[in-house]
N, CA, C and O atoms as a Tinker XYZ file with bonds, in Angstrom:
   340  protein
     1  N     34.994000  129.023000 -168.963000    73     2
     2  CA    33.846000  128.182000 -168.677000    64     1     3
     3  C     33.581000  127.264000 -169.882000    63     2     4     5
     4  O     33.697000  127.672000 -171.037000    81     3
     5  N     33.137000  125.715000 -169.495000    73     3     6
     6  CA    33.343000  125.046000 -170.685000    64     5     7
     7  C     31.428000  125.020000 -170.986000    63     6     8     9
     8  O     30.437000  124.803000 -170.288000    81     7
     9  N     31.709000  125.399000 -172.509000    73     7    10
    10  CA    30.116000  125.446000 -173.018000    64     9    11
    11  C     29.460000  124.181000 -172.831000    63    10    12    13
    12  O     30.179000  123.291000 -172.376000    81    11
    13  N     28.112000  123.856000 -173.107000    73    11    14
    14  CA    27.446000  122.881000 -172.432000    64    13    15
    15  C     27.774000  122.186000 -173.516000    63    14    16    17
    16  O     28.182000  121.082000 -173.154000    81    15
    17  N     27.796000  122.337000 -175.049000    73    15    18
    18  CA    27.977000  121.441000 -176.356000    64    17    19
    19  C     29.272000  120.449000 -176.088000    63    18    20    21
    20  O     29.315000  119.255000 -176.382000    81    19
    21  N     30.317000  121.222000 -175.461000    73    19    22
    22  CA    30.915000  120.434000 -175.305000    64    21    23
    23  C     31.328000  119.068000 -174.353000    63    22    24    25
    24  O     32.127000  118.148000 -174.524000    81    23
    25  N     30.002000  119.552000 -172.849000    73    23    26
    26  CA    30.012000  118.838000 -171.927000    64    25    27
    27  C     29.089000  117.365000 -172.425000    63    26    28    29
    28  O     29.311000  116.201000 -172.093000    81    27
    29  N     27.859000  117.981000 -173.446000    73    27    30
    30  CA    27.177000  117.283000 -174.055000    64    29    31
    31  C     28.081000  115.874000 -174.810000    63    30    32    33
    32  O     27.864000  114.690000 -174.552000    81    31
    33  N     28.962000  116.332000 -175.638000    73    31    34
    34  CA    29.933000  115.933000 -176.581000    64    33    35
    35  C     30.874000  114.573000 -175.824000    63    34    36    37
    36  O     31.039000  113.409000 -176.189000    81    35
    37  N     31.421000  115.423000 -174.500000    73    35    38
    38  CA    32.018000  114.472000 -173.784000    64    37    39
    39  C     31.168000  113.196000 -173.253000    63    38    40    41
    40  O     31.405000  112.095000 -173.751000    81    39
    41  N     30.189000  113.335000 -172.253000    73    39    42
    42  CA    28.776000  112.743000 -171.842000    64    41    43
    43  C     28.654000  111.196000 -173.293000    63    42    44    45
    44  O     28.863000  109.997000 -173.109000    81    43
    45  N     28.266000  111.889000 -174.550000    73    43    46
    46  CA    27.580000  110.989000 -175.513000    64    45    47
    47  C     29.196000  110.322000 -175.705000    63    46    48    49
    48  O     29.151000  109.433000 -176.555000    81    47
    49  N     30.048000  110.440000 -175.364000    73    47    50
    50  CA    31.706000  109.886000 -175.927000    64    49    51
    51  C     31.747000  108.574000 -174.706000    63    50    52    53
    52  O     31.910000  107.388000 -174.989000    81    51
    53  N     31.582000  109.055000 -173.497000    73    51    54
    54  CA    31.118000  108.167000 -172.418000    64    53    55
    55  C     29.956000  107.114000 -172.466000    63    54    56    57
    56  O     30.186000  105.915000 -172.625000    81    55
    57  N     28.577000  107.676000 -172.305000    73    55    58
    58  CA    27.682000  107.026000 -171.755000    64    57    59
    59  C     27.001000  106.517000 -173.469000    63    58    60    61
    60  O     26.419000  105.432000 -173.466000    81    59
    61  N     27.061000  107.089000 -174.511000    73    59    62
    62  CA    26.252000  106.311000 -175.756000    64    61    63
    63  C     25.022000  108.206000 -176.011000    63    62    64    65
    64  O     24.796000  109.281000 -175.456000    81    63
    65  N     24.678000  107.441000 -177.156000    73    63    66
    66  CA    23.300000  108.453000 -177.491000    64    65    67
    67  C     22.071000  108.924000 -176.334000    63    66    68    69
    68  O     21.314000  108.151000 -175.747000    81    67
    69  N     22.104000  109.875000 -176.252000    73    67    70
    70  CA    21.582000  110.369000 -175.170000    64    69    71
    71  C     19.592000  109.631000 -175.102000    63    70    72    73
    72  O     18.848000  109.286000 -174.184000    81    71
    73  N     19.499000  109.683000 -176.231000    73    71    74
    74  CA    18.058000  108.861000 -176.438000    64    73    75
    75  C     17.720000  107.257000 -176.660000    63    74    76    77
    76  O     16.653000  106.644000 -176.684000    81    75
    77  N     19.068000  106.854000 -176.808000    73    75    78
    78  CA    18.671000  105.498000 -176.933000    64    77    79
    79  C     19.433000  104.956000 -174.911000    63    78    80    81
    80  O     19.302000  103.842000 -174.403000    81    79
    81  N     19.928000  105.811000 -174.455000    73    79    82
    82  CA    20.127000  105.422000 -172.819000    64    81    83
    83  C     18.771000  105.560000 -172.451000    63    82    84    85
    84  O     18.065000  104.649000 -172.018000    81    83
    85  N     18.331000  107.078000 -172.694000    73    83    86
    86  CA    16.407000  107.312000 -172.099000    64    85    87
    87  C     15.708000  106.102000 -172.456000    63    86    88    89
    88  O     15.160000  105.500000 -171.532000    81    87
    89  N     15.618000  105.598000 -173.711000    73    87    90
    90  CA    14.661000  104.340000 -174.037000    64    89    91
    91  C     15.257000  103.246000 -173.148000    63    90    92    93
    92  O     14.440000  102.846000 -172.318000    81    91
    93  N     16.625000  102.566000 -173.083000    73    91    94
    94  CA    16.384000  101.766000 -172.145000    64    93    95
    95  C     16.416000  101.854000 -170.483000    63    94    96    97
    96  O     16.268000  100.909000 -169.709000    81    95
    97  N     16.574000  102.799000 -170.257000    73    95    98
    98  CA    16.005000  103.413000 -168.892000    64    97    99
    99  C     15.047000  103.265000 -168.593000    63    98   100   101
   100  O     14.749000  102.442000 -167.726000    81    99
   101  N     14.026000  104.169000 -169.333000    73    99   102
   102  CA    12.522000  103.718000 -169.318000    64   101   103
   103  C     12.066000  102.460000 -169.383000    63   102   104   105
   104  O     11.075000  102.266000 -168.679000    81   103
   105  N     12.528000  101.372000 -170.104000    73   103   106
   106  CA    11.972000  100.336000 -170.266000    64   105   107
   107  C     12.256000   99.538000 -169.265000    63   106   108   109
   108  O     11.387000   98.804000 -168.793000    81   107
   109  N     13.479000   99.563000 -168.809000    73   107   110
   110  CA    13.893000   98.934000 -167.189000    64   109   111
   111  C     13.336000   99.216000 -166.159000    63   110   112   113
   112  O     13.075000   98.275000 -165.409000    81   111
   113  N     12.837000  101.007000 -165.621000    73   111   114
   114  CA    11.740000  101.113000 -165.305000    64   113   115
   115  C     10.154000  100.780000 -165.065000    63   114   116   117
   116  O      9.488000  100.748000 -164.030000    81   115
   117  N      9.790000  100.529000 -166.536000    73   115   118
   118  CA     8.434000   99.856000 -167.249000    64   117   119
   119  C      8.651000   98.389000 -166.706000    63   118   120   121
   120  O      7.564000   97.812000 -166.677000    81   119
   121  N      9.970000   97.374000 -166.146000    73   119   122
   122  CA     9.651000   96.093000 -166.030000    64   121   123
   123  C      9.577000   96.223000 -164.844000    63   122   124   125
   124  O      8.873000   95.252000 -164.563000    81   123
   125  N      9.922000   97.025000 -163.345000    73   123   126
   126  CA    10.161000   97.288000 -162.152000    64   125   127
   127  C      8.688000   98.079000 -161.911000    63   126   128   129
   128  O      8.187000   97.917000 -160.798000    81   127
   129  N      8.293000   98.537000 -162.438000    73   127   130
   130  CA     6.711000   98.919000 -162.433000    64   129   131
   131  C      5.993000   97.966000 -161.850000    63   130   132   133
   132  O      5.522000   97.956000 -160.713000    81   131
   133  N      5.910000   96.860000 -163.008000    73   131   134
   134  CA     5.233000   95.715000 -162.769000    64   133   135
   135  C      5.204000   94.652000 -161.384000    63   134   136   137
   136  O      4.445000   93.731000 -161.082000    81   135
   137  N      6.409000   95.249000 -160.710000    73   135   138
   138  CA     6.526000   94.043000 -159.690000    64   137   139
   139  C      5.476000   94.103000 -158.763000    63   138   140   141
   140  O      4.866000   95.114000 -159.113000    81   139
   141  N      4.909000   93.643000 -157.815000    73   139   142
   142  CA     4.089000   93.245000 -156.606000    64   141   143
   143  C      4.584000   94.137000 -155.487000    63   142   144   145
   144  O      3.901000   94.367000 -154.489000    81   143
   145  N      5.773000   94.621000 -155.684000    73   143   146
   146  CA     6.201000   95.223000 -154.077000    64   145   147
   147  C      6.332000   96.558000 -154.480000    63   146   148   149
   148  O      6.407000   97.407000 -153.593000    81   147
   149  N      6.390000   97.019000 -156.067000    73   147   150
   150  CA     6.699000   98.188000 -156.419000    64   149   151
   151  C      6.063000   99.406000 -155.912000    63   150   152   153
   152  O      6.716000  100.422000 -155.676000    81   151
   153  N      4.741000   99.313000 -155.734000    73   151   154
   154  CA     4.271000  100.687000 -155.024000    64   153   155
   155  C      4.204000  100.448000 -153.223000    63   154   156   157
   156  O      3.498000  101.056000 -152.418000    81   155
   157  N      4.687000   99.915000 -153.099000    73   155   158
   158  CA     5.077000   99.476000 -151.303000    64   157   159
   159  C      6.582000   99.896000 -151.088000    63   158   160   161
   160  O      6.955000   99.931000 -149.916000    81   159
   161  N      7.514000  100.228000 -152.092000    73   159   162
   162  CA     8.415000  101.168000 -151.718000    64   161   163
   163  C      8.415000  102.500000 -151.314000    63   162   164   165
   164  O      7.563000  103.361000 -151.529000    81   163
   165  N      9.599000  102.584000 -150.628000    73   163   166
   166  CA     9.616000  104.280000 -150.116000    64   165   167
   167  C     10.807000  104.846000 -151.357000    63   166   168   169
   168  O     11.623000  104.396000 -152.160000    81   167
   169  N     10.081000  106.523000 -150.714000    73   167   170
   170  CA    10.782000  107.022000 -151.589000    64   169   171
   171  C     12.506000  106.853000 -152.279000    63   170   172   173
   172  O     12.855000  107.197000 -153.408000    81   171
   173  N     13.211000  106.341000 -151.405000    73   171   174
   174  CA    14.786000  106.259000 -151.343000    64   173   175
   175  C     15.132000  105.273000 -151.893000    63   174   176   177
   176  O     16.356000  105.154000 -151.957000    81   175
   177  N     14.290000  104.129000 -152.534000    73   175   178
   178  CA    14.197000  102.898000 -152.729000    64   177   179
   179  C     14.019000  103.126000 -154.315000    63   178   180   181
   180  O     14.708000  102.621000 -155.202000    81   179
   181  N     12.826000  104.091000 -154.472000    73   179   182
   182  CA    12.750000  104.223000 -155.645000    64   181   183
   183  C     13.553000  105.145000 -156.333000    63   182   184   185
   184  O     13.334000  105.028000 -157.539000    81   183
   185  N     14.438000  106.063000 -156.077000    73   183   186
   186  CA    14.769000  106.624000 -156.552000    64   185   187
   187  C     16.152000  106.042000 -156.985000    63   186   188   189
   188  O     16.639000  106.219000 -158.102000    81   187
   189  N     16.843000  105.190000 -155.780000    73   187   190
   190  CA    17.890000  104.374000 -155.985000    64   189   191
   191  C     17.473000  103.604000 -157.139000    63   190   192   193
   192  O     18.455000  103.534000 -157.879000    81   191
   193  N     16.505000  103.002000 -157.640000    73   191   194
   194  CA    16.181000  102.108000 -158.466000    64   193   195
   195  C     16.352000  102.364000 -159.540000    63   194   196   197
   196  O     17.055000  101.631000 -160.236000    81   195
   197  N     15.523000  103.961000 -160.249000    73   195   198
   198  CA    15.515000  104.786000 -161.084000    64   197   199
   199  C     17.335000  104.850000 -161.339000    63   198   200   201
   200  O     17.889000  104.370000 -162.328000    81   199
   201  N     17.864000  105.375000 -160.487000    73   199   202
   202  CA    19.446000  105.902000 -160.902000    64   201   203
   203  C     20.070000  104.671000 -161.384000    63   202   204   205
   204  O     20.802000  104.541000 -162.365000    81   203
   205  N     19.663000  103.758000 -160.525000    73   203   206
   206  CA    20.562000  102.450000 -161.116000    64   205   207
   207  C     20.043000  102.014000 -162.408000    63   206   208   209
   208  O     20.905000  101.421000 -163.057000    81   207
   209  N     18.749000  102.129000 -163.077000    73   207   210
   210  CA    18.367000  102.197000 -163.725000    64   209   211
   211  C     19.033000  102.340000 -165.196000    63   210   212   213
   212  O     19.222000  101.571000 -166.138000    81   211
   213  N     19.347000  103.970000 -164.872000    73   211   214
   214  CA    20.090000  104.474000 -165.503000    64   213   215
   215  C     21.197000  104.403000 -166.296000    63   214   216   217
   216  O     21.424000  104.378000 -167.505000    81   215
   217  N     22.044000  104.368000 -164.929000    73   215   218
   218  CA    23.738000  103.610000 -164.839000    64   217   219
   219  C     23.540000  102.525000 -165.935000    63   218   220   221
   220  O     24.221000  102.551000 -166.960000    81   219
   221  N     22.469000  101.441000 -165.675000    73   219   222
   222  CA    22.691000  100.371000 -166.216000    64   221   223
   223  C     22.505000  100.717000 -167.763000    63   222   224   225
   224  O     23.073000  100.312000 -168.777000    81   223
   225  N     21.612000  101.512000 -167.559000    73   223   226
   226  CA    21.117000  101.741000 -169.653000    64   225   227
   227  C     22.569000  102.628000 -170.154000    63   226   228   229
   228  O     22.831000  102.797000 -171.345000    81   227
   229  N     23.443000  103.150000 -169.025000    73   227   230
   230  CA    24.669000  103.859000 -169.894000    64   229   231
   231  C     25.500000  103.071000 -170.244000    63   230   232   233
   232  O     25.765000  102.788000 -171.413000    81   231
   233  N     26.108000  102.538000 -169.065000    73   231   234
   234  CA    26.640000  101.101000 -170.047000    64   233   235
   235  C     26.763000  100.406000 -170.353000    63   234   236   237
   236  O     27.882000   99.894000 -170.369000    81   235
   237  N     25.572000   99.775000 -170.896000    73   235   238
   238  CA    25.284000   98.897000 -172.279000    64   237   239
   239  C     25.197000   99.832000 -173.287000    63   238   240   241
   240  O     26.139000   99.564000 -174.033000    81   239
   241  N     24.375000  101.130000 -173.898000    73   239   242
   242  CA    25.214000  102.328000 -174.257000    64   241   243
   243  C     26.562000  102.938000 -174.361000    63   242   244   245
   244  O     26.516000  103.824000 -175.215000    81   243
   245  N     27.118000  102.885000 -174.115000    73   243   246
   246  CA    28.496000  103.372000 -173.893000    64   245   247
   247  C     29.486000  102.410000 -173.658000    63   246   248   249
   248  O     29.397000  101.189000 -173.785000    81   247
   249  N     30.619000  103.222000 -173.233000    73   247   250
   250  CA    32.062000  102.584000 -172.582000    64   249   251
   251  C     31.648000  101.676000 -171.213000    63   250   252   253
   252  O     31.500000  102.353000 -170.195000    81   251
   253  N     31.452000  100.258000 -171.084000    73   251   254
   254  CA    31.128000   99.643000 -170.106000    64   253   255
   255  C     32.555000   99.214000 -169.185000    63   254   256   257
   256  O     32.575000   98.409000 -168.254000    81   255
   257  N     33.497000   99.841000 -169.624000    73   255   258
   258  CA    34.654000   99.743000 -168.884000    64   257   259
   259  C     34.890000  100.645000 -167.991000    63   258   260   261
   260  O     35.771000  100.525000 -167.140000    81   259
   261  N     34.117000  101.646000 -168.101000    73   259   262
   262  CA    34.100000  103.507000 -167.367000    64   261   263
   263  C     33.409000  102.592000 -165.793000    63   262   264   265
   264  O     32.290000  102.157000 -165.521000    81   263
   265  N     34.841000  102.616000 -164.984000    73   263   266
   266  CA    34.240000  102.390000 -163.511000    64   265   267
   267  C     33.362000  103.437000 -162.950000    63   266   268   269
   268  O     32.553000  102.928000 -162.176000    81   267
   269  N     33.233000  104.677000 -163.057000    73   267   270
   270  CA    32.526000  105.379000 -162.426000    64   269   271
   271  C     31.153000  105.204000 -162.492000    63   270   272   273
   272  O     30.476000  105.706000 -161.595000    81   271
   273  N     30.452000  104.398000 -163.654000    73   271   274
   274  CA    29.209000  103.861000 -163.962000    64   273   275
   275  C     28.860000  102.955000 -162.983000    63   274   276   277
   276  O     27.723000  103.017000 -162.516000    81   275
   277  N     30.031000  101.710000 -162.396000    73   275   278
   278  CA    29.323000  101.063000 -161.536000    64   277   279
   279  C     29.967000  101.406000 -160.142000    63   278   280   281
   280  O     29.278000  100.967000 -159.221000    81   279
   281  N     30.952000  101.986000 -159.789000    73   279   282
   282  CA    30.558000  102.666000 -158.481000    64   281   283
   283  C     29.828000  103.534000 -158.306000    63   282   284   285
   284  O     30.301000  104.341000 -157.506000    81   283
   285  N     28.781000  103.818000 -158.697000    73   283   286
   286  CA    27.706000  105.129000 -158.743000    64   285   287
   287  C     26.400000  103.694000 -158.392000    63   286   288   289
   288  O     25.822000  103.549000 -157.315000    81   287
   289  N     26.252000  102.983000 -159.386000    73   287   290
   290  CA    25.330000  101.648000 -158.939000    64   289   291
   291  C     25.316000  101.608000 -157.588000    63   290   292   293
   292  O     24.349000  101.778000 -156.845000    81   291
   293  N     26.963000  101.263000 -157.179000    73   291   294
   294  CA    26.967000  100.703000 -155.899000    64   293   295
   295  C     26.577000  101.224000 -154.832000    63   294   296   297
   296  O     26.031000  100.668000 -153.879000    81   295
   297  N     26.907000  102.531000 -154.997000    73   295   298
   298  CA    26.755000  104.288000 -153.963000    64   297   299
   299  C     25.156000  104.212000 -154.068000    63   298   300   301
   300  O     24.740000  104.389000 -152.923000    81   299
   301  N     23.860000  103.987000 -155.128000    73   299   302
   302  CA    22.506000  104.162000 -154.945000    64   301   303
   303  C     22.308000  102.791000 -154.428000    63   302   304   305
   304  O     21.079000  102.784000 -154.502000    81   303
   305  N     22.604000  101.647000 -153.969000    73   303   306
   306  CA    22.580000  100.046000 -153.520000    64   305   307
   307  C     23.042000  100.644000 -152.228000    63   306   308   309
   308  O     22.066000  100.764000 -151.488000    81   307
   309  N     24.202000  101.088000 -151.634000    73   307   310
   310  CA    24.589000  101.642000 -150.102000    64   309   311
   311  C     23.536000  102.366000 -149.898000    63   310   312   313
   312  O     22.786000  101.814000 -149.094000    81   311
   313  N     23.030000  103.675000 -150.394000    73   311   314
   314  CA    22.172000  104.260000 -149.679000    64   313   315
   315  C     21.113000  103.455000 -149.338000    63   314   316   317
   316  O     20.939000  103.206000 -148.146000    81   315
   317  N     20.457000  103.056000 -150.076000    73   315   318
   318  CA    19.415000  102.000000 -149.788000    64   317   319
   319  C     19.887000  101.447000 -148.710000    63   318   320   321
   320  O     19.387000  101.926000 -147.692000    81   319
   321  N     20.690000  100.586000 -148.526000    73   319   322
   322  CA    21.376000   99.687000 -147.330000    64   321   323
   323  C     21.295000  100.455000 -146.166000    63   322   324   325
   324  O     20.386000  100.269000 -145.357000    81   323
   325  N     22.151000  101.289000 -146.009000    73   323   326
   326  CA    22.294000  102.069000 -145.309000    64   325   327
   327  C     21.642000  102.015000 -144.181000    63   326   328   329
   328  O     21.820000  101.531000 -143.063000    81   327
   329  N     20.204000  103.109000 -145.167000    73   327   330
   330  CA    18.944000  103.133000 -144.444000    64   329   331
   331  C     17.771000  102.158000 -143.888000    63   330   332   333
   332  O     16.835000  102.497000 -143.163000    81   331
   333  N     18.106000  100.594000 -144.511000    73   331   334
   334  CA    17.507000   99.832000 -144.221000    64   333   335
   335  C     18.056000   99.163000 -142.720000    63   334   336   337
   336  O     17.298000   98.453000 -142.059000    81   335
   337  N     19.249000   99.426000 -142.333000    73   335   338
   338  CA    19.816000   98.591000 -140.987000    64   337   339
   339  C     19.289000   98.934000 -139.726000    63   338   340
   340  O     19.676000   98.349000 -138.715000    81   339
């Protein structure tokens, strides 16, 4: 079983410092707050938002060549879709 230090280890080798992804996460968050339609979303909307969120603060953080960062974008953008047709 691989210890978590090392899953940790791999993760920060990928995506960047685990606290400076949280800060710009949050702050991408903090500008999507602000919008006019933001609390008129449903739940699936926001949560897609949040993840992409994410994705996006890893890589500019990290290895921005790691495709799995933006097919994961794309996969929380489909669900959304999805459910909107």
């Amino acid at each position: 079983m691989k210890k978590i230090e090392t899953t940790l280890a791999e993760r920060e080798k990928t995506y960047g410092d685990y606290e400076d992804v949280a800060k710009i996460s949050q702050f991408l968050k903090q500008i999507l707050w602000d919008g006019k339609q933001y609390h008129n979303l449903r739940s699936f909307q926001l949560e897609s938002l949040d993840m992409i969120c994410n994705k996006m603060a890893r890589i500019v953080n990290g290895d921005p060549k790691y495709k799995d960062s933006w097919h994961d974008i794309e996969g929380y953008a489909k669900l959304v879709s999805d459910r909107l047709k």
